[in-house]
BAZALUM-726178 format. One record per residue: x, y, z of N, C-alpha, C in turn; residue number from 0. Coordinates in Angstrom, 3 decimals, always signed. Each point is the difference from the previous one (the first is absolute). Layout:
# residues N
       n_X       n_Y       n_Z      ca_X      ca_Y      ca_Z       c_X       c_Y       c_Z  pos
         X         Y         Z         X         Y         Z         X         Y         Z  NUM
...
***
This chain:
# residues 199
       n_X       n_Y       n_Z      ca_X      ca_Y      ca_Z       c_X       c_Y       c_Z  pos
   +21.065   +16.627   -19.441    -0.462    -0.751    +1.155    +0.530    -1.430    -0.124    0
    +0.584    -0.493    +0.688    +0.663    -1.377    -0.003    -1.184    -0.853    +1.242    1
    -0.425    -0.968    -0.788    -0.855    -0.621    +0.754    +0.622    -1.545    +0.617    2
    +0.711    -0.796    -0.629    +0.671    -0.792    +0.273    +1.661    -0.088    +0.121    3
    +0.477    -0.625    +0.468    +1.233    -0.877    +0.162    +1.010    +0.533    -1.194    4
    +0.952    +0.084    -0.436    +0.916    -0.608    -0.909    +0.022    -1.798    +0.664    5
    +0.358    -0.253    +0.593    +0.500    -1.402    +0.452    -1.353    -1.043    -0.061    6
    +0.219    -0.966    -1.197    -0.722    -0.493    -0.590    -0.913    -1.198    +1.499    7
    +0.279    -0.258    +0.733    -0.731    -0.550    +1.230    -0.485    +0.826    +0.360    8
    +0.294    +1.205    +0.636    -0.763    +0.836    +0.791    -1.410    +0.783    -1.084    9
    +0.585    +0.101    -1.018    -0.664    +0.824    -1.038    -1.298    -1.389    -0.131   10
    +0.025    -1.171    -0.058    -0.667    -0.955    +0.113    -1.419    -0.218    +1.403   11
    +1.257    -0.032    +0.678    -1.102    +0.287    +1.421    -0.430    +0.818    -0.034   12
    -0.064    +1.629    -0.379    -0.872    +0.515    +0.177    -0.640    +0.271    -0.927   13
    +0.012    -0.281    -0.878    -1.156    -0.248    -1.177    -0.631    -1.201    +0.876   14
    -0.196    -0.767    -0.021    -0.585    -1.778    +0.440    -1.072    +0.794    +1.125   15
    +0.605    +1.069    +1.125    -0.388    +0.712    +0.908    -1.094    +1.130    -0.800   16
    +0.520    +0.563    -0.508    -1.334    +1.078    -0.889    -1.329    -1.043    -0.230   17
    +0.424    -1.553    -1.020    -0.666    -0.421    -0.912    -1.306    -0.602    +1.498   18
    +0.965    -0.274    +0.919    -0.980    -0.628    +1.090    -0.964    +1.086    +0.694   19
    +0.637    +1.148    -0.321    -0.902    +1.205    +0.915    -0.963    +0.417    -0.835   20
    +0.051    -0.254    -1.163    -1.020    -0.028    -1.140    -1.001    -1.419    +0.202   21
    +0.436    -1.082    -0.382    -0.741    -0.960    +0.502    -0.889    -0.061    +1.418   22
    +0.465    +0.502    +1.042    -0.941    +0.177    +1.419    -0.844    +1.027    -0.145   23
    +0.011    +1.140    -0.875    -0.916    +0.875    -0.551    -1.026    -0.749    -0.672   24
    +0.393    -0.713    -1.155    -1.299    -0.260    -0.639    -0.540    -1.487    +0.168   25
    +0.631    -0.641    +1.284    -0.536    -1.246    +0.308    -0.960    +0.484    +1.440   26
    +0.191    +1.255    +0.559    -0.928    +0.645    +1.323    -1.593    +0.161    -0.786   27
    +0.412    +0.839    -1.044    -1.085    +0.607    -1.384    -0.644    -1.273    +0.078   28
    +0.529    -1.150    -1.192    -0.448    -0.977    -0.058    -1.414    -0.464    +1.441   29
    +0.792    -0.473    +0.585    -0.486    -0.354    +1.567    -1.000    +0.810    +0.553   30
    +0.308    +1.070    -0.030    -1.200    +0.948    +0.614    -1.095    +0.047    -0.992   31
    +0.225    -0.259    -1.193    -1.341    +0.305    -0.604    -0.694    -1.842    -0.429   32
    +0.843    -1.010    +0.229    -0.681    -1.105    +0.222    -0.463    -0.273    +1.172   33
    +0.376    +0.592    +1.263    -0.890    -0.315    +1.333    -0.992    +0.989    +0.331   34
    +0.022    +1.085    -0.705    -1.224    +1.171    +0.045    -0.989    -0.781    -1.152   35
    +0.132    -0.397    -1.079    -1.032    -1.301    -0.268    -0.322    -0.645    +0.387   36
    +0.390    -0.826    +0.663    -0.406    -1.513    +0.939    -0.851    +1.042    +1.316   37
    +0.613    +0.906    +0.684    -1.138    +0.394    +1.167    -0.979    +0.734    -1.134   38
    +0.024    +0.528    -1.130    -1.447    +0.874    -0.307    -0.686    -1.025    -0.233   39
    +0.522    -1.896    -0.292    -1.348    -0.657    +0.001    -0.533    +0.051    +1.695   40
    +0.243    +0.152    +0.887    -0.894    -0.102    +1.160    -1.117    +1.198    +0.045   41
    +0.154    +0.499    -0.664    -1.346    +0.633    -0.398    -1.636    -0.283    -0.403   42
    +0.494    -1.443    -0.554    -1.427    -0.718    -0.573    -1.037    +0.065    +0.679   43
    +0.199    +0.028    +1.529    -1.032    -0.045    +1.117    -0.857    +0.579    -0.187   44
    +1.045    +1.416    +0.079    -0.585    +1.137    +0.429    -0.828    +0.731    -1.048   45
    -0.087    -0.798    -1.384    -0.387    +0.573    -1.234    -1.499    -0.522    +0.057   46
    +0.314    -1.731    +0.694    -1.102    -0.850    +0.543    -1.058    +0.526    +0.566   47
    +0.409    +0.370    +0.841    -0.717    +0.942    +1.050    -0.504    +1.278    -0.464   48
    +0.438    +0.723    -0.849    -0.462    +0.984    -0.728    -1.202    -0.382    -0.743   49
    +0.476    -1.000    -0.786    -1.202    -0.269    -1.117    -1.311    -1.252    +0.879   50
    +0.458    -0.210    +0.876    -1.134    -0.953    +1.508    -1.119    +1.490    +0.691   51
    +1.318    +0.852    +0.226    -1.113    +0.991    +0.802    -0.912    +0.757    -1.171   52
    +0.997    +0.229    -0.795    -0.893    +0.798    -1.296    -1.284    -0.828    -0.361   53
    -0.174    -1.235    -0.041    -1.107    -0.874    -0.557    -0.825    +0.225    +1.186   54
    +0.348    -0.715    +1.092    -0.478    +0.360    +1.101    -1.487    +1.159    +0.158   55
    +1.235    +0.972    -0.305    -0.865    +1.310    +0.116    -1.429    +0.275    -0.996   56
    +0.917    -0.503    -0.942    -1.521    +0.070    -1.163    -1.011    -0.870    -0.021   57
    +0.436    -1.247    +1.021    -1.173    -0.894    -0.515    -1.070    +0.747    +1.509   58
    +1.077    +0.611    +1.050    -1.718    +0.070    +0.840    -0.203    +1.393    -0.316   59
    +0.815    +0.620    -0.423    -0.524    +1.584    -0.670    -1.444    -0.379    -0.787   60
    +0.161    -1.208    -1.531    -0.855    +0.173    -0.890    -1.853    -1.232    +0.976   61
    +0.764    -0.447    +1.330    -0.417    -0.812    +0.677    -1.431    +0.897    +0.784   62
    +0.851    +1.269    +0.679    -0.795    +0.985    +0.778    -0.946    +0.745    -1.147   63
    +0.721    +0.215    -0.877    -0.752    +0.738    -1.188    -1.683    -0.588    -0.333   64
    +0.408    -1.202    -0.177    -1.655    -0.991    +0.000    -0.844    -0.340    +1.099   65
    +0.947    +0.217    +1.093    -0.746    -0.369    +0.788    -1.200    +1.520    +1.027   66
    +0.745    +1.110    -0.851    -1.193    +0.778    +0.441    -1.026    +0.035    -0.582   67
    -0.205    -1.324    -1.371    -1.289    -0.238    -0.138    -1.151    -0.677    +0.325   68
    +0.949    -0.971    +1.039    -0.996    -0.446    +0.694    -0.938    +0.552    +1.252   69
    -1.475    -0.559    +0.101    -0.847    +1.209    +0.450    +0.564    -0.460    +1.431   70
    -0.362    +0.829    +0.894    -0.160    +0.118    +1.079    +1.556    +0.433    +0.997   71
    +0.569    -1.173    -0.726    +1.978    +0.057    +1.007    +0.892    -0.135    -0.842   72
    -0.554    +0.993    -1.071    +1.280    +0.316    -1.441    +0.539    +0.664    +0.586   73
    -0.380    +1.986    +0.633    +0.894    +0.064    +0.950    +0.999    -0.457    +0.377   74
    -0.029    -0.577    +1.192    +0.032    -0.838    +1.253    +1.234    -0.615    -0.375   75
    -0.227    -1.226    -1.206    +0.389    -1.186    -0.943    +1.202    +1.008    -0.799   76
    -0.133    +1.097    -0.251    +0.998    +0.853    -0.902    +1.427    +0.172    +0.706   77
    -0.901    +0.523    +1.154    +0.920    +0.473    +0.765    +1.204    -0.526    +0.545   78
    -0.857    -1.402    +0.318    +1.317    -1.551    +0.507    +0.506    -0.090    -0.678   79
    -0.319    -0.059    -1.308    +1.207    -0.599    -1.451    +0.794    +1.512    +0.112   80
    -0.390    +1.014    +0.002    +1.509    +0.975    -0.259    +0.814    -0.403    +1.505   81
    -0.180    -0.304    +1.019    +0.788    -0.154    +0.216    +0.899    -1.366    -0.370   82
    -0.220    -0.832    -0.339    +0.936    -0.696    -0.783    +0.926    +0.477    -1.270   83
    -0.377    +0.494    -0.111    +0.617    +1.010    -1.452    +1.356    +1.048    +0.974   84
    -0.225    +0.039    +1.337    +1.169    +0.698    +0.584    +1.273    -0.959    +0.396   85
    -1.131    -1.543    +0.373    +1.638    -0.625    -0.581    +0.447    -0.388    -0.948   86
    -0.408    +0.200    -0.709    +0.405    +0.293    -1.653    +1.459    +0.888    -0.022   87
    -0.499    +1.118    +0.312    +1.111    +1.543    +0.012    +0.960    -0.682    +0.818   88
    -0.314    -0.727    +1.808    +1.232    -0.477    +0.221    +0.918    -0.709    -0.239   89
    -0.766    -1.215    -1.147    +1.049    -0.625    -0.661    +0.932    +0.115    -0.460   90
    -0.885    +1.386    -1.432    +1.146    +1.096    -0.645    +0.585    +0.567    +0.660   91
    -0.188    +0.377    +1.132    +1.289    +1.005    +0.545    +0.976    -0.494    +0.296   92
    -0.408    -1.747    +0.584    +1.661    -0.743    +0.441    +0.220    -0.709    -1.426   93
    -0.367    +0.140    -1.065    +0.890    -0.788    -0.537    +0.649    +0.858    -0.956   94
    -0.334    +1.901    +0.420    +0.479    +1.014    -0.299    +1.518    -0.163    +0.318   95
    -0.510    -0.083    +1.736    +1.021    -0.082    +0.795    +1.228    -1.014    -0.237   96
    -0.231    -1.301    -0.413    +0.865    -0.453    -0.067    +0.940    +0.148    -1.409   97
    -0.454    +0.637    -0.941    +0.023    +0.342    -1.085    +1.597    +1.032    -0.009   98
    -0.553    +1.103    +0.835    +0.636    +1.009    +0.224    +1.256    -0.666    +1.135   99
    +0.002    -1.004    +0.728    +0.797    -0.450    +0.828    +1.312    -0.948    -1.049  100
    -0.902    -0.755    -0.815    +0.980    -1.130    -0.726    +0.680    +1.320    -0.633  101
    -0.302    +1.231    -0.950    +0.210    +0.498    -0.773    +1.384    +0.790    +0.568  102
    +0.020    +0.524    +1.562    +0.757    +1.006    +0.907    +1.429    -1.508    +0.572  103
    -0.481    -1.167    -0.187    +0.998    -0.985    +0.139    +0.655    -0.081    -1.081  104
    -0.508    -0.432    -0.852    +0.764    +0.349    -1.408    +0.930    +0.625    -0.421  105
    -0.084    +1.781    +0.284    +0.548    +0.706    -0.063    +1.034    +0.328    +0.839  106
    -0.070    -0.102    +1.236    +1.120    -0.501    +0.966    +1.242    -0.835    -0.279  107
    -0.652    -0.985    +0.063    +1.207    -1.499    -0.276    +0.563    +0.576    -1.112  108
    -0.576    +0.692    -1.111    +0.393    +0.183    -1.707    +1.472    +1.156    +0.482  109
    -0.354    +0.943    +0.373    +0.846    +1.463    +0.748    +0.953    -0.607    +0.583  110
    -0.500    -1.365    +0.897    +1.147    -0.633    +1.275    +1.129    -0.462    -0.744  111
    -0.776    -1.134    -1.022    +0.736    -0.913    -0.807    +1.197    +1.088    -1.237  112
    -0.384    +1.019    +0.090    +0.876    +0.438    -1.187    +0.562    +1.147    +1.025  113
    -0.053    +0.563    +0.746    +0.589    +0.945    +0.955    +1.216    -0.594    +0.643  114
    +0.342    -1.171    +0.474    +0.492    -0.869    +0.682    +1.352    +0.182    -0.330  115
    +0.026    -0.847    -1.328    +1.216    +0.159    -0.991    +0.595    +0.811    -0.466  116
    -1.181    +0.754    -0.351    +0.639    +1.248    -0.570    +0.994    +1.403    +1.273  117
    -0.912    -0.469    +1.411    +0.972    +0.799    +0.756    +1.206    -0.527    +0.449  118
    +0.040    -1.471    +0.268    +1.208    -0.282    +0.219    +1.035    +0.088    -1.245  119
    -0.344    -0.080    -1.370    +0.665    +0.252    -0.895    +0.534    +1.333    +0.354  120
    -0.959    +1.101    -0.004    +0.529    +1.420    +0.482    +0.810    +0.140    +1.256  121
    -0.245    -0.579    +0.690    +0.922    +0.266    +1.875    +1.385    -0.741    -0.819  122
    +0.087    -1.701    -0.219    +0.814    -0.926    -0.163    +0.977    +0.302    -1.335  123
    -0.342    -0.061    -0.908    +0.632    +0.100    -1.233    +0.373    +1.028    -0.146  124
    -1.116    +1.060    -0.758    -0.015    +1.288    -0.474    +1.082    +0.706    +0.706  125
    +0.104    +0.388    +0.755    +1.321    +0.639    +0.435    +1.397    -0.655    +0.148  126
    +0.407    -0.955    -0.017    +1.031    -0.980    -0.098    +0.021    +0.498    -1.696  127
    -0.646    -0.301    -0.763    +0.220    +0.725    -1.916    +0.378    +0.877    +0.140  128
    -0.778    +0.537    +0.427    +0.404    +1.340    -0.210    +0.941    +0.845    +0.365  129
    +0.707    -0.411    +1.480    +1.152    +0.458    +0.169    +0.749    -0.405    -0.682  130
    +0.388    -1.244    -0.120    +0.715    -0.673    -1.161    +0.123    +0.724    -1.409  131
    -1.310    +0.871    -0.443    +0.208    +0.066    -1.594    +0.433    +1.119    +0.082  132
    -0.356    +0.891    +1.456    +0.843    +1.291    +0.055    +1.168    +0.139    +0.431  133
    +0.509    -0.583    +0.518    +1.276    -0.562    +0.090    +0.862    -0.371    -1.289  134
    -0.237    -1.037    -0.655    +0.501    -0.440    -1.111    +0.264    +1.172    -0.938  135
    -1.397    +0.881    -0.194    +0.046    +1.299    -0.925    +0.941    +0.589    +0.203  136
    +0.189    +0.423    +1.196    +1.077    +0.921    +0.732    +1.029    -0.138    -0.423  137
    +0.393    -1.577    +0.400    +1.299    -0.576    -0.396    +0.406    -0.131    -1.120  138
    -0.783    -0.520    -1.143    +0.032    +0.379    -1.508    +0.299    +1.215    -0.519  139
    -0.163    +1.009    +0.810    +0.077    +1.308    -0.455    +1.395    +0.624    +0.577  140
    +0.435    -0.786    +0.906    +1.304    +0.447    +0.925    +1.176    -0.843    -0.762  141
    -0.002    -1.451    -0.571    +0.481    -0.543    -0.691    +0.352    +1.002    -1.302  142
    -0.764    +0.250    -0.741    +0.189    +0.924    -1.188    +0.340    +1.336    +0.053  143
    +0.239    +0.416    +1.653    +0.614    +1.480    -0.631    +1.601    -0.114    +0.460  144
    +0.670    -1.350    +0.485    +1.181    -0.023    -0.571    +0.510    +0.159    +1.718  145
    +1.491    +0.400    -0.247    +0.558    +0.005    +0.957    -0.872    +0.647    +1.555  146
    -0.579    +1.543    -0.528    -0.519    +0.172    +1.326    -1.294    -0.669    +0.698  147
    -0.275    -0.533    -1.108    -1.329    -1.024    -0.057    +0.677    -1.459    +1.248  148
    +0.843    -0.355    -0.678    +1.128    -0.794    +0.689    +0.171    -0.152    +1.631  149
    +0.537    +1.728    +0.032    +0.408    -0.046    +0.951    -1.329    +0.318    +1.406  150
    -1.296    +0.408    -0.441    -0.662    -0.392    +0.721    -1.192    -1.285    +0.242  151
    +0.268    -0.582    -1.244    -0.424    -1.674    +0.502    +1.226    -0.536    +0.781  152
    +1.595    +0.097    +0.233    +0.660    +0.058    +0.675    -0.447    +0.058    +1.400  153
    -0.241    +1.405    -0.105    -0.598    +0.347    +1.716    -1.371    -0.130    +0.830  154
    -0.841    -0.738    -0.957    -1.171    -0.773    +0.187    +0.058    -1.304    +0.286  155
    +1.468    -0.622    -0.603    +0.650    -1.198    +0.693    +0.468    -0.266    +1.127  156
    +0.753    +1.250    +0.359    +0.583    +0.121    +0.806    -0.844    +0.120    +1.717  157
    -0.939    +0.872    -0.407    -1.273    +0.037    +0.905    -0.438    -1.051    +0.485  158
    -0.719    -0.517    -0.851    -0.897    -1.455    -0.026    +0.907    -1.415    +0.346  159
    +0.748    -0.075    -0.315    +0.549    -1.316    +0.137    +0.384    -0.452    +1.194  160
    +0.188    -1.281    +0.585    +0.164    -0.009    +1.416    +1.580    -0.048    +0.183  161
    +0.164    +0.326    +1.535    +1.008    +0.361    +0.262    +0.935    -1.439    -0.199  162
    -0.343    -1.049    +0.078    +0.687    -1.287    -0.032    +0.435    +0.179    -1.393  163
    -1.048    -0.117    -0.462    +0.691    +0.049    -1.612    +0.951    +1.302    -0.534  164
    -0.427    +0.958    +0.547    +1.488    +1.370    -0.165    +1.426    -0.256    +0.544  165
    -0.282    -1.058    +0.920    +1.567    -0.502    +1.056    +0.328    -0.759    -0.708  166
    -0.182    -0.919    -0.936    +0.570    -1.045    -0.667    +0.742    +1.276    -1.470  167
    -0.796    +1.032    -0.232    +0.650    +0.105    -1.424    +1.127    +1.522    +0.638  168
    +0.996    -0.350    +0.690    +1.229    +1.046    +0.373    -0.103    +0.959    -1.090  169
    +0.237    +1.306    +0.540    +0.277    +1.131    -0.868    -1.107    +0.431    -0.769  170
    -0.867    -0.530    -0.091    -1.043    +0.327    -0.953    -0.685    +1.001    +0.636  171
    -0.123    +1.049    +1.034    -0.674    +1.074    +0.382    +1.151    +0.878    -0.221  172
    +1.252    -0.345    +0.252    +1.150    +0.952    -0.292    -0.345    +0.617    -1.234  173
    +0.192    -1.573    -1.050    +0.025    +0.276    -1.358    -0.788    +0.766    -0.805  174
    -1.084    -0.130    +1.018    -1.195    +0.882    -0.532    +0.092    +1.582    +0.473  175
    +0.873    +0.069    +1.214    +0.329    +1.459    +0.559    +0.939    +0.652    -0.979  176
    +0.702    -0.726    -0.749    +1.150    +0.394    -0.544    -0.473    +0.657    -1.569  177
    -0.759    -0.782    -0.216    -0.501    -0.029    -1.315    +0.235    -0.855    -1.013  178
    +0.468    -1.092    +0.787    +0.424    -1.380    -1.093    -0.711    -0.701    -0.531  179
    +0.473    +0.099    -1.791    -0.894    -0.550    -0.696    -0.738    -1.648    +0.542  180
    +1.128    -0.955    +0.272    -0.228    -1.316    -0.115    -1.171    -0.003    +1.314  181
    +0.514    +1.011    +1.342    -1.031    -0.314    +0.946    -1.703    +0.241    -0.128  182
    -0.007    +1.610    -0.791    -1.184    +0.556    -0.564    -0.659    -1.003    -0.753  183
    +0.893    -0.923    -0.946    -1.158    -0.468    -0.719    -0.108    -1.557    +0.629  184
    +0.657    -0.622    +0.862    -0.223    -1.122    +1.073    -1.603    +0.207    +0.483  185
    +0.037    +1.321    +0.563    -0.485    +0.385    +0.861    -1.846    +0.138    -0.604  186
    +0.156    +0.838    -1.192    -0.888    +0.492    -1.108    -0.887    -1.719    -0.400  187
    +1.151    -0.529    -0.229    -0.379    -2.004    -0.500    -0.651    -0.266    +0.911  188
    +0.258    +0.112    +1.338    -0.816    -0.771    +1.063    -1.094    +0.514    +0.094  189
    +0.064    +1.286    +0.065    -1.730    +0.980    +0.312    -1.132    -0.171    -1.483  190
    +0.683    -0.410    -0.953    -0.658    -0.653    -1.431    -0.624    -1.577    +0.101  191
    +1.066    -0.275    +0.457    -0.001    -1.902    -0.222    -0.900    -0.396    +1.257  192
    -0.071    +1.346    +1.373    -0.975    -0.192    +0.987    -1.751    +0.497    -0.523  193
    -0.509    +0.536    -1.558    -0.829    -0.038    -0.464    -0.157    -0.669    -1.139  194
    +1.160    -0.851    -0.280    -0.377    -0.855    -1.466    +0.242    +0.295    -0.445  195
    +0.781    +1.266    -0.105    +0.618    +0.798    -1.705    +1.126    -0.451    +0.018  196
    +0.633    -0.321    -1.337    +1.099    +0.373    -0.391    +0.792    +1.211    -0.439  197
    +1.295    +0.370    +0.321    +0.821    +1.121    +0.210    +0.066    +0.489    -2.043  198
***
């Protein structure tokens, strides 16, 4: 598998290019898990509110509890304090609620923040490598089996290259019809030196 260049610039850039597609990976990481900290503190409220309604609840819970000892409108007197003890429960439930809200933000932005990069890495990059390294392989492997190897990086040159640039080099499709060495491997050089390899 040939992953880089022979040609010490290109072989450069795309290393520099890997090292950065690595870096936007673990600077997203980074990021997403320092701003999913900073929102799980907005939670405090709601913890507030948990431990407000929870007290809440117990002081007229243990409130009603005594007061059905008093004679006559313990009853009566009981009865009013539980309902205070129900906004108790509603406290807890919103600061349930917000609990479960900071917690579902969190997790979002965290998914957003590291999803982001990582797909444009996949749409943007990732396939630009990868044709490239399958390419290069190819060519590494067409390089080394010699003449017929040759003669079809030859005709992968010949394909690909633009027509301006085929009009400037005379004879060189002949040469290549003919079977001439000097054109084949002209030809072979360019479709190499057009992936960074050397012949």
């Amino acid at each position: 598998m040939k992953l880089y260049a022979d040609e010490p610039t290109r072989r450069i850039r795309q290393a520099v290019g890997d090292l950065v597609a690595l870096l936007l990976v673990l600077l997203a990481t980074w990021l997403a898990k320092e701003v999913r900290e900073r929102i799980l503190e907005l939670r405090g409220p709601g913890d507030g509110l948990i431990t407000a309604g929870t007290n809440l609840r117990d002081t007229f819970d243990q409130a009603a509890s005594h007061a059905d000892d008093v004679p006559l409108v313990g009853d009566e007197l009981a009865g009013a304090l539980k309902t205070g003890s129900g906004a108790g429960d509603k406290l807890t439930a919103a600061g349930q609620w917000q609990i479960e809200a900071v917690q579902d933000l969190a997790l979002w932005v965290t998914v957003a923040l590291i999803a982001v990069p990582i797909a444009f890495l996949l749409i943007v990059w990732f396939p630009r490598r990868h044709r490239y390294v399958r390419e290069a392989t190819a060519a590494t492997r067409l390089r080394a089996a010699g003449t017929e190897g040759h003669d079809l990086l030859a005709l992968r040159a010949l394909v690909t290259t633009s027509l301006p640039r085929l009009a400037k080099t005379k004879g060189i499709a002949t040469g290549w019809r003919t079977g001439d060495p000097d054109a084949i491997d002209t030809l072979a050089r360019h479709e190499l030196r057009r992936l960074g390899l050397d012949l």
